[in-house]
N, C-alpha and C positions, 0 to 999 in steps of 0.2 A: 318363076321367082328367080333373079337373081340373085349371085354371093352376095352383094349388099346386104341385102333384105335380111337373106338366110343368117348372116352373122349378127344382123341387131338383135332378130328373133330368138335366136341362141342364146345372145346377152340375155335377154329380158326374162327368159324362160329361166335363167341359172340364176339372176338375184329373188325370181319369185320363190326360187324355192332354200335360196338362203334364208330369207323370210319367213319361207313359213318354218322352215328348222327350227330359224332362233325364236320365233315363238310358242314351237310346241316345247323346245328346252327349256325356255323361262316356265312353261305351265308343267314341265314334268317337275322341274327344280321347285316350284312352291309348295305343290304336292308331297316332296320327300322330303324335306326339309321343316315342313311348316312349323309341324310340334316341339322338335327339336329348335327350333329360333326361337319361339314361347317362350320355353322352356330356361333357356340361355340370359333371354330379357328377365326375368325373374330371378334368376341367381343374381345377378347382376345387378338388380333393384334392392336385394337383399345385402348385399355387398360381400358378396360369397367370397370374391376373389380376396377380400379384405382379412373374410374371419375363416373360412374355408378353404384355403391357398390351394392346397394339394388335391383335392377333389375337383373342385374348380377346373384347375390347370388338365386336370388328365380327362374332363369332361371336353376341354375346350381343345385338347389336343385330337379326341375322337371325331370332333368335329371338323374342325382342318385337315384330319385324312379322309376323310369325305365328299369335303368341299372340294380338296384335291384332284379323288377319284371320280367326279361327275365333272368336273373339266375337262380330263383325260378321257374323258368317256366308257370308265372302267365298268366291269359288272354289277348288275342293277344293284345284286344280294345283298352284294360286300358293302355298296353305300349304303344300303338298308339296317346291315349288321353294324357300322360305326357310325349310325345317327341314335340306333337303338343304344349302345355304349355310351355314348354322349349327353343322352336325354339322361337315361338313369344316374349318371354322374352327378349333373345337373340339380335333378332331384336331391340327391343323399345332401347336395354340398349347399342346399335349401336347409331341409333340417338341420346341418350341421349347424349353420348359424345363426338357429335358434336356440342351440344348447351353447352356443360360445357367447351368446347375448345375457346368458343367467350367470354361466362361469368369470366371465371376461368382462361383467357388466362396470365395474370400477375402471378400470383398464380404460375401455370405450371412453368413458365418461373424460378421463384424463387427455384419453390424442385426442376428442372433441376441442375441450379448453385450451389444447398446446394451438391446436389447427384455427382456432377464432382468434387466438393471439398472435396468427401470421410466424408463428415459429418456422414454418417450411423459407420463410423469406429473410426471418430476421435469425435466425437460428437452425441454420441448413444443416453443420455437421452433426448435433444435438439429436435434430428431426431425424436425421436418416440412421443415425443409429438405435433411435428408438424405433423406427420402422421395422429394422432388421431384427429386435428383440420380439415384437408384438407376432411379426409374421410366424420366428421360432415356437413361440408361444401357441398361435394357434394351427401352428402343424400338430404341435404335440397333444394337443385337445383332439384333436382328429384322430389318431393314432390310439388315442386312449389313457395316456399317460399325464392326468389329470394334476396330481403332483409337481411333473415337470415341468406343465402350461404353465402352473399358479406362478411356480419361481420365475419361468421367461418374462410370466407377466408383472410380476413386479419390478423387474429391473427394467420390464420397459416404462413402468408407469413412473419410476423416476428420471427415468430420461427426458420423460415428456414434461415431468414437472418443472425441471431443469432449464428445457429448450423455452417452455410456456414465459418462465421466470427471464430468462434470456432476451425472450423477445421482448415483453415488458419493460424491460430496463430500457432494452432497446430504444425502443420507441419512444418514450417519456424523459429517456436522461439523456440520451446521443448529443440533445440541439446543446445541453448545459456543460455536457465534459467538451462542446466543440468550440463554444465560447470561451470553457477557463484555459483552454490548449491556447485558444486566440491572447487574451489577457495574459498568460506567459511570456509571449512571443513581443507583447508591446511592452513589458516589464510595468504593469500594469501594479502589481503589489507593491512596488517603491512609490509609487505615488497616492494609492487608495488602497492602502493593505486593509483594514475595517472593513471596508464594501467589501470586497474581493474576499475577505475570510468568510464573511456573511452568505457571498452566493457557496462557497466550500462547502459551509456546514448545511444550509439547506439544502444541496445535493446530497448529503452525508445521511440527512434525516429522511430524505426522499427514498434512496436506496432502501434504506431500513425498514421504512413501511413500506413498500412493497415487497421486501422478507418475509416479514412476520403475516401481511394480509394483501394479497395480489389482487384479491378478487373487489374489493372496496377500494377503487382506486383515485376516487374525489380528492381524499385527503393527499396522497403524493404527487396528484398528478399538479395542484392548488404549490405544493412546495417546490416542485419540478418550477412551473411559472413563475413562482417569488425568486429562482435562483437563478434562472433565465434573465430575469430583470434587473438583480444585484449587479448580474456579471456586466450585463450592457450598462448598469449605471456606472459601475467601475471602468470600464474602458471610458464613458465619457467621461466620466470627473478625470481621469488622469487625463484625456488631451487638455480639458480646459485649465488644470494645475500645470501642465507643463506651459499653456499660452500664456500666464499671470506671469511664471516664470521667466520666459523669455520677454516679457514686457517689462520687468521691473515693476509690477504691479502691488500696492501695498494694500496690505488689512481692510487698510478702509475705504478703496477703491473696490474692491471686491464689494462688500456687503452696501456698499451704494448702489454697486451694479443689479445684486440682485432681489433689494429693496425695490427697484425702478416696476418690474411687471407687477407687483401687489400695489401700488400704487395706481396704476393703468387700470387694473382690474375694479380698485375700489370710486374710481373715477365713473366710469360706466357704468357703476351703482348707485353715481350718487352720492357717494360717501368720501369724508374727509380723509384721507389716509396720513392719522399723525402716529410717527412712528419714534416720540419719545420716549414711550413705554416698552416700545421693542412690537414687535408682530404679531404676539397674539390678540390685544382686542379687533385690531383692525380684521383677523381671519375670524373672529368669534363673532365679528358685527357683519360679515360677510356671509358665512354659514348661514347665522338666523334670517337675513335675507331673501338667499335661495331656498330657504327650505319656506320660509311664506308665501316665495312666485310659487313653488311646486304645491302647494297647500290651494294654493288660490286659482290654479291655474286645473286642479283635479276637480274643484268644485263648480269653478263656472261650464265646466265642459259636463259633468255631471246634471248640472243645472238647465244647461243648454240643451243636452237629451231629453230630458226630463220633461222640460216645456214644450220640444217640437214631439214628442209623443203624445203628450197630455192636446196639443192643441188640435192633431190630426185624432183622438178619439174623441173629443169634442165635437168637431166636425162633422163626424161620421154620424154621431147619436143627434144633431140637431138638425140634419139632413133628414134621419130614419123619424124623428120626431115631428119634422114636416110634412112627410109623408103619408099619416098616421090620419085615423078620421078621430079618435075616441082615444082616451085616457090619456091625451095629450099632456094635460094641466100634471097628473100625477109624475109622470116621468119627468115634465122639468121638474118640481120639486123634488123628487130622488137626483134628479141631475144638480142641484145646486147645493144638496146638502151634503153629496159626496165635495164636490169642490169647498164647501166649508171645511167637511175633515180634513181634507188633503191641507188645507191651508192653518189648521190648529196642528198639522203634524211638523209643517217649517217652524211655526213657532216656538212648539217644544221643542225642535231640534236646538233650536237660538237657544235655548233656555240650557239644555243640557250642554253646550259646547262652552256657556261662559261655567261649567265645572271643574273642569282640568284645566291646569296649565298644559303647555308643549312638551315640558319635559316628562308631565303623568299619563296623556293619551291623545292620540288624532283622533277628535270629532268627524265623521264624514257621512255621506248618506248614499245606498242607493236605493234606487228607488221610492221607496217609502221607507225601506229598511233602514236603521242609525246603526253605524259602525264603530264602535270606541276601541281602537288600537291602542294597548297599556302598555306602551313603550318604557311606560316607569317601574313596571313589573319583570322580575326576572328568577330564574332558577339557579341552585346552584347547577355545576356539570353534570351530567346524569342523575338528578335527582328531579322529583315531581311535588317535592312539599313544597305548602306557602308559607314564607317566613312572615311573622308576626308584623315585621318596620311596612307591611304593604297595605295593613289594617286601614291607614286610614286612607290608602287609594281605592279600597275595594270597597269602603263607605259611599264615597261616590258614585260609583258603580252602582252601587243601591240607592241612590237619588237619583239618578238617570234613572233608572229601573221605574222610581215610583213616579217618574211621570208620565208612563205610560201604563198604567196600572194591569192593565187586561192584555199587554205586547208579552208574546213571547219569546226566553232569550237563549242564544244560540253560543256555547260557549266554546269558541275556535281554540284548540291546540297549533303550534304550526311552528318545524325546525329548519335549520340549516341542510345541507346537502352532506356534511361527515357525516360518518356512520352508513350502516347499511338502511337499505329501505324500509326493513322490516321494525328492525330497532327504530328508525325514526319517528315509524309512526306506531309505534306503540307508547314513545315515550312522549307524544303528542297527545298522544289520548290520554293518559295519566294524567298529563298536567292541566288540561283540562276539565276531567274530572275534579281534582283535587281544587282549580277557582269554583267550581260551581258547590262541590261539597263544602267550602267554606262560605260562599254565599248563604247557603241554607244553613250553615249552622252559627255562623256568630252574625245574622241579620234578618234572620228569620225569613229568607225568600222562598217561597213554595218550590217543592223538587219538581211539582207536575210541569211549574213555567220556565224551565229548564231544560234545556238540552246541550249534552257535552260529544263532541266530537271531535278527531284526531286527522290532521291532512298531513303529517310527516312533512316531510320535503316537497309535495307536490306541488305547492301555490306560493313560492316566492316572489317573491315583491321588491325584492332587490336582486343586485350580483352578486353570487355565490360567491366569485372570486377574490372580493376584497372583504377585511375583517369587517368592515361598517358594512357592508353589505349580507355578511353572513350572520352580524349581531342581529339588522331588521329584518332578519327572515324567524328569526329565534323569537316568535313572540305568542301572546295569547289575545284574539280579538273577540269582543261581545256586540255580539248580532243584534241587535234589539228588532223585534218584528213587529208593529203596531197592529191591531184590529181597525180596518176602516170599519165605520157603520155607513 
């Protein structure tokens, strides 16, 4: 054998046995280590290092001198002795914070709410000083000194409310004080001070609800957006007051000009747009309009399904009826006389929609079910009684009723998005109870054909965001359910 040979041989022989080194080190290291890494994952799933700081740490220090000494390749014992240190650590700093989860449980619940409101982002020196309180806090729970946690822990938990409230504003008001800094800067209040005070105060009201109630934050954030919108309307009306102005533009150059798009408008309606009266019939003959295409345009698509359902279960049964050797003849006739009900059920619908006007309720249907939206009914503000002036809407109601004598009817509650969840649908259910308890008592409608239920906020029908949209969510709808025979 020559050197050649002899020195690759040599190589080969000395990385096989780095080889198998480093793999009997990896199989001793999982071995001494194992329970202790368990161990460590489970504090640490607990959030030991959160609520158990100082146990934690001196766990996780035994362990680093360990992890150390088997690098170096120290004495088996001594890694033995400080994974044993580490595990028991470990453990204690487990329990611990299941006792700082009973003590501390308000606390938590506060950095939770500061931490979902992005306080650490939007409210960094707030956050970290509340950090620095809760950690005091739950050293001192460790230690023993229950008294002293409690007080760390309330100064943390206004820190956090603080930071929570911080970032809230944050987020919701930032875009509105970035805007009225903007309209400053274009002297934007010399020319639309009204708008401009308007977006002020809506920020002014916004703040304040989120004061008094952070956590139902529909209502400011709805005033945040009106203030957002004042401001941008202010910034534009003042460039176009300032363009009139540098044009020499008079009074009635103006109100011509913006006369011209309601005219356009009522043009592609069809409609004459005379504007000796001023502007509202033409917007009032406008509205009634579009609310007929939406009217008309919900029903033929209603209708539309309707039919391509109704004509593919037809098909289906007259298919399965061809098929058939025996009791052919009875099934059509069950098939025809359902199709008669079905078609006495269009017709009472016909019958019950010429009952209200637009302004008393939307007639609509689905499926076989009639929907009477009582648009002309309303409550006062947190109240669930029915005033007496809706007596003769809800006669109605009971004439619809009796023309389906044997239908069951469904009395919907249903509000706006203010308020909390909880309150809306409770005050949903009141007020439907309260249409059906007056149905049975000044009209005599059986309670058994009755049913009242409460959807709160969850089935809008409109945008939340605008008052006409938050009025048509605020209403009471009666289900009517026919019996087919």
């Amino acid at each position: 054998m020559n050197s050649r040979t002899t020195a690759v041989s040599t190589a080969i022989s000395l990385i096989l046995a780095v080889l198998l080194s480093t793999a009997s080190a990896q199989d001793l290291r999982a071995t001494l280590f194992g329970n202790a890494e368990e161990t460590l994952a489970a504090a640490r799933s607990a959030e030991a290092e959160l609520l158990a700081p100082e146990t934690f740490q001196r766990g996780l220090a035994a362990y680093d001198d360990a992890d150390e000494a088997f690098t170096r390749g120290r004495n088996i014992d001594r890694i033995r002795a400080d994974l044993q240190t580490a595990e028991a650590a470990f453990t204690s700093a487990i329990e611990a914070t299941e006792i700082a989860r009973i003590t501390l449980a308000s606390l938590i619940k506060t950095r939770d709410d500061a931490n979902s409101a992005n306080a650490q982002t939007f409210a960094g020196e707030l956050w970290s000083d509340a950090e620095d309180s809760f950690e005091a806090a739950a050293r001192r729970l460790e230690s023993g000194d229950i008294r002293s946690a409690r007080s760390r822990g309330d100064e943390a938990e206004g820190l956090y409310r603080d930071a929570e409230l911080t970032a809230i504003k944050a987020q919701y008001l930032s875009d509105t004080r970035a805007l009225l800094a903007q309209a400053d800067q274009l002297r934007v209040g010399r020319y639309a001070p009204k708008t401009l005070a308007n977006a002020a105060t809506l920020l002014q009201q916004a703040e304040l609800e989120l004061g008094n109630n952070r956590y139902d934050t529909d209502y400011p954030r709805s005033l945040a957006q009106q203030a957002n919108y004042q401001a941008r309307h202010a910034i534009f009306l003042a460039g176009i007051i300032r363009e009139y102005r540098d044009a020499d533009a008079t009074e009635e150059d103006i109100v011509l000009q913006y006369e011209d798009p309601l005219i356009q408008i009522a043009a592609s309606a069809d409609i004459a747009a005379r504007l000796d009266s001023g502007t509202n019939p033409v917007v009032t003959e406008l509205v009634t309009f579009i609310e007929e295409l939406r009217a008309n345009e919900r029903e033929a698509s209603i209708d539309l399904d309707d039919s391509r359902r109704r004509i593919a279960e037809l098909e289906e049964e007259i298919r399965s009826l061809d098929e058939q050797l025996g009791g052919v003849s009875q099934e059509r006739v069950a098939l025809v006389q359902r199709l008669e009900a079905e078609a006495r059920i269009r017709e009472q619908f016909a019958s019950v929609e010429q009952l209200f006007t637009r302004d008393e309720a939307r007639v609509s249907r689905e499926g076989n079910d009639i929907i009477l939206r009582l648009v002309g009914l309303s409550f006062a503000s947190g109240s669930s009684g029915v005033s007496a002036q809706y007596r003769g809407l809800l006669d109605r109601v009971r004439e619809a009723a009796a023309v389906f004598p044997r239908a069951q009817l469904v009395i919907e509650g249903h509000t706006d998005s203010y308020g909390s969840d909880e309150t809306n649908l409770q005050l949903s259910r009141q007020r439907a109870e309260s249409v059906s308890q007056y149905l049975a008592a000044e009209f005599g409608i059986p309670a058994f054909r009755m049913t009242a239920v409460g959807y709160g906020e969850t089935r809008p029908i409109a945008n939340n965001e605008t008052a006409q949209g938050r009025a048509r969510n605020r209403r009471i709808d009666v289900r009517i359910e026919p019996q087919i025979d």
